[in-house]
Structure formats: C-alpha cells, structure tokens
C-alpha positions, 0 to 999 in steps of 0.5 A: 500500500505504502509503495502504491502511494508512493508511485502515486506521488511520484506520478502527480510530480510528473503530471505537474511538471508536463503541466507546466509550460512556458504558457504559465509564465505570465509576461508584465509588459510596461507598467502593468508590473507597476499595477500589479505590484505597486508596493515594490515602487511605491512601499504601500498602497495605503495613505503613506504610498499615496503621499508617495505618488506626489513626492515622486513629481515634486521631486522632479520639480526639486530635480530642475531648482536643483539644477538651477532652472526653477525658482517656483513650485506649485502643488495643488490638491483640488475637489475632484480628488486630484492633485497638480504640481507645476513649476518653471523649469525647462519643461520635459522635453517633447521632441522625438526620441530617435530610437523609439520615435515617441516625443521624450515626455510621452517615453518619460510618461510611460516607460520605467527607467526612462528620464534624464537622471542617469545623464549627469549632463542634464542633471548633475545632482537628483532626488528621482535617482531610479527613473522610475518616479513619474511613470510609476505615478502614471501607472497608479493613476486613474488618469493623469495630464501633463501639459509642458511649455517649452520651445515657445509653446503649450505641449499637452498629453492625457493617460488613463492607467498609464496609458496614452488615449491622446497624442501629445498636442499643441494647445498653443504658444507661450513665453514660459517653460515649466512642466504641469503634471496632474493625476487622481489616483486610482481608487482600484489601486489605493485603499484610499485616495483621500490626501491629507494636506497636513502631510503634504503641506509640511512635507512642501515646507521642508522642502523650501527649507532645504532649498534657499530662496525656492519659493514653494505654493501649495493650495488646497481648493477643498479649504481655500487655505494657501501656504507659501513657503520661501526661505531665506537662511535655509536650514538654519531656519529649518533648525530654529522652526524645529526649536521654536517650542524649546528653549535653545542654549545658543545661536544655530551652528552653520556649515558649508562645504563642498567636496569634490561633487559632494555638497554638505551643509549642516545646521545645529542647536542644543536646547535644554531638552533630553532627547536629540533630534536629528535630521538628515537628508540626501539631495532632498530626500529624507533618509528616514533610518539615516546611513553612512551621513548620519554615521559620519556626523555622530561619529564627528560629533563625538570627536569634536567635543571629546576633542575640546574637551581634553584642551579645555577642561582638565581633570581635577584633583588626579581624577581619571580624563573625562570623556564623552560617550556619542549620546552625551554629545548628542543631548538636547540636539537639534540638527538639520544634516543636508547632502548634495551626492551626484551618484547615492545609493539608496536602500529601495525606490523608498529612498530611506537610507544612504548607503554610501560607504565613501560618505561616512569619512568625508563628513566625519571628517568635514564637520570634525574640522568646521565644527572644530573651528567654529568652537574656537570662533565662539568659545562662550556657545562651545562652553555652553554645550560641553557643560550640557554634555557634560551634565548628561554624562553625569546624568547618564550614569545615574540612568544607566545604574537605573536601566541596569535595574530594569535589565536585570527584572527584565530577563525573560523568565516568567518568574521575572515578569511584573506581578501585575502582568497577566501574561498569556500562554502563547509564546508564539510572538506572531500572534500574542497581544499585551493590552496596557490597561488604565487602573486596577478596576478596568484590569481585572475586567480585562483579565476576565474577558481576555482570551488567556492563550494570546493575550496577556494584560498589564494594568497600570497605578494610574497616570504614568510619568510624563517623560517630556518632562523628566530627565531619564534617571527619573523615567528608569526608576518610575514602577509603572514604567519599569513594569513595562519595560519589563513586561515588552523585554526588548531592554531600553535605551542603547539595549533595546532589540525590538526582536526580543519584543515579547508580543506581536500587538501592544494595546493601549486600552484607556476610558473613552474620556479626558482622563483616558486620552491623557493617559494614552497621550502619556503612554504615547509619549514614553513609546515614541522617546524610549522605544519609537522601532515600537511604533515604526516597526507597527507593533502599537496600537490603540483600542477603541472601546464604546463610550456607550451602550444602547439597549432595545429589549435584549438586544445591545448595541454600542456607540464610542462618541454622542453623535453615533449613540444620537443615531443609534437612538433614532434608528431604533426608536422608542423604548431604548435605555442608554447607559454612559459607561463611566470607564472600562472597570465598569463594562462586564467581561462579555461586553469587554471582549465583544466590543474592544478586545474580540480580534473579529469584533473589535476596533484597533487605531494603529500608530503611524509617525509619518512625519517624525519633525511633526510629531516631535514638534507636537509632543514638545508642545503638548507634553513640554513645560511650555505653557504659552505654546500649548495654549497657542496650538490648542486655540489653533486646532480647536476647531478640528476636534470631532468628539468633545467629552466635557 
C-alpha cells in the first residue's frame, strides 16, 4: 500500500511538471508590473504610498531648482480628488526620441527607467535617482495630464492607467517653460485616495527649507487655505522652526562645504531638552533610518567635543580624563544634516537610507574640522554645550545604574515578569497581544474577558510619568514604567532589540474620556522617546472601546462618541435605555471582549509617525513645560476636534 502511494506521488510530480509550460509564465509588459505590484515602487498602497505618488513629481520639480532652472513650485490638491504640481523649469522635453520615435515626455510618461537622471549632463545632482518616479505615478493613476511649455509653446498629453488615449498636442504658444503634471489616483489601486494636506503641506515646507530662496505654493481648493513657503537662511531656519517650542542654549551652528561633487551643509542647536533630534537628508530626500551621513556626523560629533574637551577642561584633583560617550554629545540636539551626492545609493525606490560607504569619512571628517573651528570662533556657545554634555554624562550614569535595574527584572523568565502582568500562554510572538490597561478596576475586567492563550494584560497605578518632562534617571526608576519595560523585554535605551519584543500587538486600552486620552497621550509619549522601532516597526496600537451602550429589549448595541449613540437612538426608536459607561472597570467581561478586545469584533487605531519633525514638534508642545505654546496650538486646532467629552 505504502509503495502504491508512493508511485502515486511520484506520478502527480510528473503530471505537474508536463503541466507546466512556458504558457504559465505570465509576461508584465510596461507598467502593468507597476499595477500589479505597486508596493515594490511605491512601499504601500495605503495613505503613506499615496503621499508617495506626489513626492515622486515634486521631486522632479526639486530635480530642475536643483539644477538651477526653477525658482517656483506649485502643488495643488483640488475637489475632484486630484492633485497638480507645476513649476518653471525647462519643461520635459517633447521632441522625438530617435530610437523609439515617441516625443521624450510621452517615453518619460510611460516607460520605467526612462528620464534624464542617469545623464549627469542634464542633471548633475537628483532626488528621482531610479527613473522610475513619474511613470510609476502614471501607472497608479486613474488618469493623469501633463501639459509642458517649452520651445515657445503649450505641449499637452492625457493617460488613463498609464496609458496614452491622446497624442501629445499643441494647445498653443507661450513665453514660459515649466512642466504641469496632474493625476487622481486610482481608487482600484489605493485603499484610499483621500490626501491629507497636513502631510503634504509640511512635507512642501521642508522642502523650501532645504532649498534657499525656492519659493514653494501649495493650495488646497477643498479649504481655500494657501501656504507659501520661501526661505531665506535655509536650514538654519529649518533648525530654529524645529526649536521654536524649546528653549535653545545658543545661536544655530552653520556649515558649508563642498567636496569634490559632494555638497554638505549642516545646521545645529542644543536646547535644554533630553532627547536629540536629528535630521538628515540626501539631495532632498529624507533618509528616514539615516546611513553612512548620519554615521559620519555622530561619529564627528563625538570627536569634536571629546576633542575640546581634553584642551579645555582638565581633570581635577588626579581624577581619571573625562570623556564623552556619542549620546552625551548628542543631548538636547537639534540638527538639520543636508547632502548634495551626484551618484547615492539608496536602500529601495523608498529612498530611506544612504548607503554610501565613501560618505561616512568625508563628513566625519568635514564637520570634525568646521565644527572644530567654529568652537574656537565662539568659545562662550562651545562652553555652553560641553557643560550640557557634560551634565548628561553625569546624568547618564545615574540612568544607566537605573536601566541596569530594569535589565536585570527584565530577563525573560516568567518568574521575572511584573506581578501585575497577566501574561498569556502563547509564546508564539506572531500572534500574542499585551493590552496596557488604565487602573486596577478596568484590569481585572480585562483579565476576565481576555482570551488567556494570546493575550496577556498589564494594568497600570494610574497616570504614568510624563517623560517630556523628566530627565531619564527619573523615567528608569518610575514602577509603572519599569513594569513595562519589563513586561515588552526588548531592554531600553542603547539595549533595546525590538526582536526580543515579547508580543506581536501592544494595546493601549484607556476610558473613552479626558482622563483616558491623557493617559494614552502619556503612554504615547514614553513609546515614541524610549522605544519609537515600537511604533515604526507597527507593533502599537490603540483600542477603541464604546463610550456607550444602547439597549432595545435584549438586544445591545454600542456607540464610542454622542453623535453615533444620537443615531443609534433614532434608528431604533422608542423604548431604548442608554447607559454612559463611566470607564472600562465598569463594562462586564462579555461586553469587554465583544466590543474592544474580540480580534473579529473589535476596533484597533494603529500608530503611524509619518512625519517624525511633526510629531516631535507636537509632543514638545503638548507634553513640554511650555505653557504659552500649548495654549497657542490648542486655540489653533480647536476647531478640528470631532468628539468633545466635557
């Protein structure tokens, strides 16, 4: 029997072998891989790979400024969900390209690494590095126009899901040159086709800063509202707008410097705060996870002020030399590091890391010597910043004796875990979830209604430690804060390893009211200073429990804000009882697990930093000692609020 079955086996490997043949190689011509595969191009197709499709055109637009053919960029998003960016440069060229006889703009349009970045005559320096930018955000669109002025005149041509339906036509005749490309995104492609001007308008302000003197619009018809943005002092600028809400110890710190074909300008300031606060980018693109350039300037960093450091301050009494580690240095920092390279490597079309290896000792060792020599100019600003880096070696000593408390509780062995942990009996990390709970009464409610294979609870003493407003020492030693530490096992700080983390979800699950919004404010603030892989590795999440229940006869329904519990109401009528539940302690384990922690049933927020110069800005503001900031910021998005609970 078992020799039969074998034979069989053997058998239906041949059958499936005969039965395929190159007819079942499917052949994706031009951009139907796009349409197919955008995530490879674009990195999602969620609302981050739709922001994406505009970086890509603004990006070629940045390309001519770059190249010093561009001095305005217009960027639109209108009311038919679509969005323009425009700018004066010299316009895609319409000519007929002599080997595939199409005009170059329509090959640009419809042809993956087709553009003139791979000729360093038409641009020495570029953002757009793979060629594949705007014909990529022709394939995901539903439609897309690109209208060109150049030679004298008006040149403009229609795709529909990146295909021609028009040959390139003469509108008629003009004075400017310039490029206008307009799309909407595909609906068959996105998850969502709806942008946020926030995102892009911030993105847009960056980029005006990072190009002096270039001046940038953006108008969103939706709202009437009209950014422009044109910046003078550049990234020094940059650095004091990413400050404002901080109090700055000195003047920003500038640098520039050309190497080669290699530009560099660095801007820096130390403030009172305990976090760094690094930003880096390659010709305009903003590398994420940094690389070798931002290894470069660390590296300098450390250097420099361990340098001045052994000229300047001797050490007293025969003590040993001091010395400087490369996060005492980096204290309070704010940095805006900008590099021009004619041929980067990047990791990806996402562009997020540098990986240049040449490019970590050319800037190790221009910013080691203009830094240097910066000091020696201004001795009272290099005083000011040795005593801060100073202040946090001594600082980091008592935070390290505090996280080697916490790393010795952490070890992963259940018998070291919090007492107050209910931990789950899975340890397969896939599928496991820690809920983080606000008090003792909303914890045991939990624990009754959790499912105790996968998911483990951790109930907190009420509010926990604001960290914006703490120095480290003080946020190690804090018991709620230690218990979760513990509790995730990846360590903190220079130990952290988000590969230790011991849950595949963690779940911020407070009172659907003020003092629940705190403490998820709270919480959010502690992952995103101590442990944000966190957050960009989208581990954490934030569940959203119903504020009311709604009862017709034995039938329950739920509502997490006033106007779905009014519209419940209305829809069913007469003889309903509404109760307002007053927190989570309150809700009976079976309505716990149906409406907020049920993986079928259940509502989860993930947290998402998609714009990491924002979101530093806002926890400064909000969680910061900066009282007159805070009111200012509440006063402006007042009006944005959607759900009010007084």
């Amino acid at each position: 029997m078992e020799e039969k079955l074998e034979k069989q086996g053997v058998n239906n490997q041949e059958r499936q072998q005969q039965d395929y043949k190159s007819k079942h190689i499917t052949v994706l011509e031009g951009l139907q891989a796009v349409r197919k595969r955008p995530g490879m191009y674009i990195g999602s197709t969620s609302q981050t790979g739709l922001h994406h499709l505009v970086q890509e055109v603004v990006d070629n637009a940045i390309d001519e400024a770059m190249a010093g053919f561009c001095t305005t960029i217009k960027v639109s998003l209108l009311k038919d969900g679509s969005c323009c960016v425009e700018d004066n440069g010299r316009g895609i060229p319409v000519d007929e390209h002599p080997e595939l006889k199409k005009p170059g703009v329509e090959i640009v349009m419809t042809k993956l690494h087709a553009g003139g970045k791979f000729d360093k005559k038409a641009y020495k320096v570029s953002g757009g590095l793979h060629g594949v930018g705007v014909s990529v955000v022709n394939a995901l669109s539903e439609w897309l126009v690109v209208t060109v002025k150049r030679n004298g005149k008006v040149y403009q041509q229609r795709f529909e899901r990146g295909k021609p339906v028009n040959s390139l036509t003469i509108l008629g005749e003009t004075r400017e040159t310039g490029t206008k490309v307009c799309f909407k995104p595909d609906p068959e492609i996105f998850e969502t086709t709806t942008f946020s001007p926030t995102f892009i308008s911030l993105r847009l302000q960056e980029l005006a800063f990072l190009n002096k003197g270039l001046t940038i619009i953006f108008y969103d018809e939706n709202t009437g509202k009209r950014d422009v943005f044109q910046y003078k002092d550049g990234i020094v600028g940059f650095v004091k707008h990413l400050n404002k809400s901080k109090q700055a110890l000195h003047e920003p710190l500038y640098i520039y410097k050309k190497i080669g074909d290699i530009e560099l300008e660095l801007a820096l300031q130390y403030t009172t705060s305990f976090e760094e606060n690094i930003h880096s980018f390659v010709n305009n693109i903003n590398t994420h996870e940094g690389g070798t350039h931002l290894s470069g300037l660390k590296a300098a960093l450390t250097r420099v002020f361990n340098n001045y450091l052994e000229k300047n301050v001797k050490a007293k009494n025969g003590k040993k030399k001091l010395s400087l580690s490369s996060t005492d240095v980096r204290e309070g920092l704010t940095a805006v590091l900008s590099l021009k390279i004619p041929n980067p490597q990047f990791e990806g079309q996402t562009k997020t890391k540098l990986g240049n290896s040449e490019v970590k000792g050319i800037v190790e060792t221009t910013v080691f010597k203009e830094l240097t020599l910066l000091l020696d100019q201004n001795p009272n600003v290099a005083k000011v910043i040795v005593n801060k880096a100073l202040q946090a070696a001594q600082a980091r000593e008592a935070a390290r004796k505090a996280r080697e408390l916490v790393r010795r509780k952490s070890f992963l062995e259940t018998s070291n875990l919090p007492g107050k942990l209910a931990d789950c009996s899975s340890k397969d990390n896939k599928n496991t979830e820690l809920f983080i709970v606000e008090g003792e009464s909303a914890g045991g409610s939990a624990k009754q209604a959790r499912d105790r294979n996968t998911q483990a609870v951790l109930p907190l003493k009420g509010k926990i430690l604001n960290v914006e407003k703490s120095h480290p020492s003080k946020v190690f030693n804090n018991a709620e804060i230690t218990n979760i530490i513990t509790a995730l096992g990846t360590g903190v700080g220079e130990e952290f390893n988000i590969n230790k983390l011991r849950y595949g979800k963690i779940i911020v699950m407070t009172d659907s009211d003020v003092d629940g919004a705190h403490i998820t404010t709270l919480l959010l603030t502690f992952f995103y200073r101590y442990m944000r892989p966190i957050i960009e590795h989208g581990k954490l999440f934030i569940a959203m429990p119903p504020l009311y229940m709604v009862k017709k006869g034995a039938k329950r329904f739920y509502a997490q804000n006033d106007a779905e519990k009014d519209l419940l109401v209305k829809k069913l009528g007469e003889n309903v009882v509404v109760q307002r539940y007053k927190g989570l302690g309150e809700m009976n384990p079976e309505d716990l697990w149906q409406t907020t922690m049920n993986p079928k049933t259940r509502m989860l927020k993930l947290v998402t930093i998609e714009d990491a110069s924002l979101a530093d800005q806002i926890f400064t503001i909000l969680m910061g000692g900066d009282v007159n900031a805070r009111r200012s910021f509440i006063e402006e998005h007042a009006k944005e609020v959607a759900d009010l609970d007084i």
